[in-house]
C-alpha positions as CSV (number, residue, x, y, z in Angstrom):
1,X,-54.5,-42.2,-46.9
2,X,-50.8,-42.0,-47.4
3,X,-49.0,-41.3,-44.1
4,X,-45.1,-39.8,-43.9
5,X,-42.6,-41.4,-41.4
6,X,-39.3,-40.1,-40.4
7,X,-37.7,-43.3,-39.4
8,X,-34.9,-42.9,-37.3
9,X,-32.7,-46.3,-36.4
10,X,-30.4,-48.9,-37.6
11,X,-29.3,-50.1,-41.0
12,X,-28.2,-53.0,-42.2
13,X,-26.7,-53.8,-46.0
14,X,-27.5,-57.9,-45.3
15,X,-30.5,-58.6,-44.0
16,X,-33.7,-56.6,-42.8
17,X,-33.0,-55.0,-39.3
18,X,-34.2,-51.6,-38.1
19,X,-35.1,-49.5,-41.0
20,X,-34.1,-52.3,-43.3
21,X,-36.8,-54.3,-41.8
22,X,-39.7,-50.7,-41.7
23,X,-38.8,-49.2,-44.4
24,X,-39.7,-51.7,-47.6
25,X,-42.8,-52.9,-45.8
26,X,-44.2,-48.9,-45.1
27,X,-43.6,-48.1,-49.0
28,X,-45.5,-51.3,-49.4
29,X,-48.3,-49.6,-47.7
30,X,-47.9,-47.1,-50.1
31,X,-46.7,-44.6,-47.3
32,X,-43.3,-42.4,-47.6
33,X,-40.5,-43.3,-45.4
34,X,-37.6,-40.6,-44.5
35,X,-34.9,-43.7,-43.1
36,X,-32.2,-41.9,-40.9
37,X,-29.4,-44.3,-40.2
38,X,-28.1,-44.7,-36.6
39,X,-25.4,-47.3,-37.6
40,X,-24.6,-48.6,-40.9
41,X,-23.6,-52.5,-40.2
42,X,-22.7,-55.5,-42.6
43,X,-25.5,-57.3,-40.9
44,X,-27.3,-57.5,-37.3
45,X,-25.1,-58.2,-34.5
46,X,-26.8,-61.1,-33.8
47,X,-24.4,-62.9,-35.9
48,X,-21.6,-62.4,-33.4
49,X,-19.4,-60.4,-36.1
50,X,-20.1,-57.3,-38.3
51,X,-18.3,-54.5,-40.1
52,X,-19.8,-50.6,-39.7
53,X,-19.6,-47.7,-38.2
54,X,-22.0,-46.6,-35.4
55,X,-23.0,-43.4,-36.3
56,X,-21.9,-40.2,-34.7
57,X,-24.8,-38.7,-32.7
58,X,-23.5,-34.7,-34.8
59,X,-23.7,-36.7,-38.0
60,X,-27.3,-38.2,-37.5
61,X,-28.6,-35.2,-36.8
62,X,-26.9,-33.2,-40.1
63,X,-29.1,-35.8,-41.5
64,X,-32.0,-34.7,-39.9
65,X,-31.0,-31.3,-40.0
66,X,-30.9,-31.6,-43.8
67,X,-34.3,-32.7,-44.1
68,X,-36.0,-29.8,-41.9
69,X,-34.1,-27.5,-44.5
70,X,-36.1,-28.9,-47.1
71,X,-38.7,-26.9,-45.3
72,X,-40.9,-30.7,-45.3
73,X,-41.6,-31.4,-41.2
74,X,-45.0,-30.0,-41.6
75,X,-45.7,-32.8,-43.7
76,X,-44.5,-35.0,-41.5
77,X,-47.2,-37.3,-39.7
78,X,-44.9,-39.7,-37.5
79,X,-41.6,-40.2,-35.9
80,X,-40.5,-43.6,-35.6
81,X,-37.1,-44.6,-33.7
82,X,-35.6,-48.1,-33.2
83,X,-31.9,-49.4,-32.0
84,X,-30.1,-46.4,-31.3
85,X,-26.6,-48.0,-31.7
86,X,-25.4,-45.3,-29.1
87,X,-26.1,-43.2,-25.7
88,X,-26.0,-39.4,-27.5
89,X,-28.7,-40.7,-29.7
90,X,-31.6,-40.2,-27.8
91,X,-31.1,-36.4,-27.8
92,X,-31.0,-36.5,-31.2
93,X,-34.3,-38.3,-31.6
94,X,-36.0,-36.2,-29.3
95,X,-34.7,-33.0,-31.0
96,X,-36.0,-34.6,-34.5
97,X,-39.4,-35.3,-32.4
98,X,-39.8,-31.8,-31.4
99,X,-39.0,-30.1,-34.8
100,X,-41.8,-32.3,-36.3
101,X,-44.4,-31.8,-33.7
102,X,-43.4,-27.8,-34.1
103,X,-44.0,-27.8,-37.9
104,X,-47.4,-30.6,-37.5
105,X,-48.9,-30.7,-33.8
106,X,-50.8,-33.7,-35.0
107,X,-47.9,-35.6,-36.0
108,X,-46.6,-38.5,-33.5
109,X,-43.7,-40.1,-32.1
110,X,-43.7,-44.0,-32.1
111,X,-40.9,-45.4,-29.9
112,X,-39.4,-48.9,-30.2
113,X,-37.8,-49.3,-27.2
114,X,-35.1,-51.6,-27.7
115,X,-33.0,-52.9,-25.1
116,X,-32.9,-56.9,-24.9
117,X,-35.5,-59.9,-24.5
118,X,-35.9,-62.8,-21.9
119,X,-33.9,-64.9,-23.8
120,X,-30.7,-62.8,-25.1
121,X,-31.3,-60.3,-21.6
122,X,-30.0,-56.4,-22.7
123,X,-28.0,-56.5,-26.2
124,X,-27.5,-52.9,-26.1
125,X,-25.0,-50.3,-24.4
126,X,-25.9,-50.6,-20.9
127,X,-26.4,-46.6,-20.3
128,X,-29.3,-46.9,-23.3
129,X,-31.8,-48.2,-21.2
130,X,-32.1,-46.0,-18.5
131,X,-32.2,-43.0,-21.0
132,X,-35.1,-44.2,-22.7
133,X,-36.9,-45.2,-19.7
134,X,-35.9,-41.8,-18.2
135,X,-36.0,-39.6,-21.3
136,X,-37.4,-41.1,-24.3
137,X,-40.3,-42.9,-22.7
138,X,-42.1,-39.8,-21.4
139,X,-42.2,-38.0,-24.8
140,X,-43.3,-40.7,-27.0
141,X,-47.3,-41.1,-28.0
142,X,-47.0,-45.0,-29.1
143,X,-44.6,-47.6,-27.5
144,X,-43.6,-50.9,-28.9
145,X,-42.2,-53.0,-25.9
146,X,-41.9,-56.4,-25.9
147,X,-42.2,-58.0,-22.2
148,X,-38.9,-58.0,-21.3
149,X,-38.8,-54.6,-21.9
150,X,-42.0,-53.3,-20.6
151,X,-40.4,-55.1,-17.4
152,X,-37.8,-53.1,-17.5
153,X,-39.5,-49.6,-18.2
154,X,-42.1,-50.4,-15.2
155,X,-40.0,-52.3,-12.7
156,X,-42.1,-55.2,-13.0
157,X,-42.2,-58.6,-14.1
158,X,-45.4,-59.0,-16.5
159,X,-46.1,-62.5,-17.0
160,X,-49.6,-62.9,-17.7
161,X,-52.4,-61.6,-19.0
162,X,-53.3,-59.4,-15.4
163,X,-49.8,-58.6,-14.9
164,X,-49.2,-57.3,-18.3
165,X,-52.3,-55.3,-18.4
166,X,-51.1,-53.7,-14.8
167,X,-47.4,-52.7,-16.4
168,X,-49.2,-51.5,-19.5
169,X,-50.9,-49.1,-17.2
170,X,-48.0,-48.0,-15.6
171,X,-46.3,-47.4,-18.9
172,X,-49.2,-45.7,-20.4
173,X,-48.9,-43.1,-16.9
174,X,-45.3,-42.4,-17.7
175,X,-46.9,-40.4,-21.0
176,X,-47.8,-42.6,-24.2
177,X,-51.4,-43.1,-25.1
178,X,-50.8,-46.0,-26.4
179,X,-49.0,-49.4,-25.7
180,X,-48.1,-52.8,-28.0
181,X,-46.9,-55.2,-26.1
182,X,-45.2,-57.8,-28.9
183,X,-44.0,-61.0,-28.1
184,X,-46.5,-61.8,-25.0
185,X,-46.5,-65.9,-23.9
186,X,-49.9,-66.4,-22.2
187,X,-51.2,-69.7,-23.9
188,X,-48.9,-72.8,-24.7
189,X,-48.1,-72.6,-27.9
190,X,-49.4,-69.1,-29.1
191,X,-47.4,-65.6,-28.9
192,X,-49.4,-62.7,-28.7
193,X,-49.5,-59.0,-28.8
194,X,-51.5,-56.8,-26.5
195,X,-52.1,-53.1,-27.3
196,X,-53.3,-50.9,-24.4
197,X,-54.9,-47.4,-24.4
198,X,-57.4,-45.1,-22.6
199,X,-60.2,-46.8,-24.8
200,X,-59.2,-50.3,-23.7
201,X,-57.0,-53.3,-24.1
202,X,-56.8,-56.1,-27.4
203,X,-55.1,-59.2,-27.4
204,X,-54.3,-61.3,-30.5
205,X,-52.3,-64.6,-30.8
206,X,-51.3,-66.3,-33.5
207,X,-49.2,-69.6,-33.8
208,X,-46.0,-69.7,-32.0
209,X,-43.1,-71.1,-34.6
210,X,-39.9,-72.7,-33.9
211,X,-37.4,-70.1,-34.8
212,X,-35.8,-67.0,-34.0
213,X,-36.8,-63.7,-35.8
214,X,-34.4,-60.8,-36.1
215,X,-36.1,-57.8,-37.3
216,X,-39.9,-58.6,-36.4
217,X,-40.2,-56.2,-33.8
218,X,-39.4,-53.4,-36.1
219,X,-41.6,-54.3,-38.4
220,X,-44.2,-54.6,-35.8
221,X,-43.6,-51.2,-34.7
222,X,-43.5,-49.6,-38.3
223,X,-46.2,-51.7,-39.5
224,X,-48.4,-50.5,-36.2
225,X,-47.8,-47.1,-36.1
226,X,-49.2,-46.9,-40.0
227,X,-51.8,-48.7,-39.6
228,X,-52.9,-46.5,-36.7
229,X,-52.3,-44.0,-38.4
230,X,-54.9,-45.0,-40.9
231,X,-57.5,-46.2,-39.4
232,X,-57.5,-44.7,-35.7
233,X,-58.1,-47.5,-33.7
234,X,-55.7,-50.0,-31.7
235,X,-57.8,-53.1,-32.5
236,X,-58.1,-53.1,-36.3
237,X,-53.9,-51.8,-36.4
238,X,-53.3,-54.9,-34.0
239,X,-55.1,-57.1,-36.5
240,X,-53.8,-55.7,-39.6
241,X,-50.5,-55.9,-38.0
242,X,-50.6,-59.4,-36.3
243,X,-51.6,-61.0,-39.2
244,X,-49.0,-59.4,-42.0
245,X,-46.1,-60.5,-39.4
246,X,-47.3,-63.8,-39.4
247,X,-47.5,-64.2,-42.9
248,X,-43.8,-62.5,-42.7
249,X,-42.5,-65.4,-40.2
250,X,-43.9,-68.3,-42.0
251,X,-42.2,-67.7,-45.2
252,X,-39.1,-67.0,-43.3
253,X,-39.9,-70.5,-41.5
254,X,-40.9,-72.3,-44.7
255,X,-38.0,-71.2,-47.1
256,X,-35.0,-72.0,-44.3
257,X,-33.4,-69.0,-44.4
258,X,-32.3,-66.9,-41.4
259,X,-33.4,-63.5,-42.8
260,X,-37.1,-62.2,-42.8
261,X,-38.5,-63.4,-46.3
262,X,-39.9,-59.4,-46.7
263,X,-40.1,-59.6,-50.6
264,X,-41.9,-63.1,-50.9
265,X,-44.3,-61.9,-48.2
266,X,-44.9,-58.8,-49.9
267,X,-48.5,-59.7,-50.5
268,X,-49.4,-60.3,-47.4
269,X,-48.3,-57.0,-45.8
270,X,-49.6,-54.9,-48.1
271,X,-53.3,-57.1,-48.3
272,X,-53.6,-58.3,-44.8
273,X,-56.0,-61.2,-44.6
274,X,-56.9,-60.3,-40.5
275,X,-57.4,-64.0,-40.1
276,X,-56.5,-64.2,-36.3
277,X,-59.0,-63.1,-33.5
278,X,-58.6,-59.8,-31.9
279,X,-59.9,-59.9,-28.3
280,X,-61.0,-57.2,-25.9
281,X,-59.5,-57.9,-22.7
282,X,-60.3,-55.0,-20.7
């Protein structure tokens, strides 16, 4: 069944970042997608250079504002946030978060908590961390970490399989019921992602490819939080999910190019062939 997301992050006219990464592979799905931009950027900062503006935290939420005055939030299943481009925009989110859940009590709040990864370390203002550990965190139902980050919202230093599982459950105590873990490195030559509730913990791992990936963590996120959505259970989102940003990378890989090959790998995100094994670890 068709799900509505208010998707509140970054965008990028070059490239597929933030909600230019979520928003073509949800309508895809066949869901509706609300995008609220945070910045508006040439292209992802990982280039070194860009041209933009980073959006006023009063302006983003005129956006929002105009949508709750099309008298819509009760229709309104998820909340989905990314990079956040600046510190005020956290309030913003969560005031977006709270006028949704008013209007639908069922509806959700998926947080991406992006701050950094072990290689690049924090990428973003250095007072946005703390905020959404302190803040953000607590009020979100789903969370998309990736290790680095998960180390950073627990204090700890997850490296395998044990270790994750035990910063998982301090994450999930801090409020979320549920936790992806993306980008986990437990076997040689495999990355993995680990999703963690009260019901239990599933691990899938798929190839590891040589390259770097802008962009796949927010599809991960907006690809998992729909397929949640639809079928209720961590394990069957974590294939569905696993396996359509798979299919994503490998075209990237195969064609050469530096951005996410979203259109040639249409296919496989809207028919996801599950193909990798789904494990119950706990």
């Amino acid at each position: 069944m068709p799900v509505k997301i208010l998707s509140i992050q970054s965008s990028v006219a070059y490239g597929h970042v933030g909600n230019s990464a979520a928003v073509f592979p949800l309508q895809r799905l066949g869901h509706e997608v609300w995008p609220v931009s945070t910045v508006v950027f040439s292209n992802h900062t990982g280039y070194g250079a860009w041209r933009g503006p980073l959006l006023k935290p009063d302006d983003v939420a005129a956006v929002v504002t105009g949508i709750a005055e099309r008298g819509v939030l009760g229709s309104c299943d998820a909340v989905l946030s990314g990079y956040q481009g600046g510190a005020g925009i956290a309030s913003v989110i969560l005031d977006a978060v709270e006028q949704v859940k008013a209007a639908n009590p069922a509806a959700t709040y998926t947080c991406d908590p992006v701050m950094g990864n072990a290689t690049s370390g924090c990428f973003v203002d250095p007072a946005i961390p703390p905020i959404i550990r302190e803040l953000v965190v607590p009020r979100a139902d789903i969370i998309t970490p990736n290790q680095f980050e998960l180390g950073f919202l627990t204090d700890t230093s997850p490296v395998s399989l044990a270790s994750t599982l035990e910063s998982a459950d301090l994450a999930l105590a801090m409020g979320p019921s549920t936790v992806l873990v993306t980008s986990v490195l437990f076997t040689e030559g495999s990355i993995g992602m680990l999703a963690v509730d009260g019901d239990g913990a599933w691990l899938v791992e798929t190839p590891r490819l040589p390259m770097k990936a802008n962009g796949s963590g927010d599809i991960t996120a907006a690809l998992f939080t729909a397929h949640l959505h639809e079928t209720g259970s961590a394990a069957s989102a974590l294939a569905r999910t696993a396996s359509s940003v798979f299919a994503v990378l490998k075209a990237t890989l195969e064609s050469g190019e530096r951005e996410l090959r979203l259109i040639a790998a249409q296919d496989a995100i809207a028919h996801p062939e599950c193909e990798f094994e789904v494990r119950q670890v706990r």
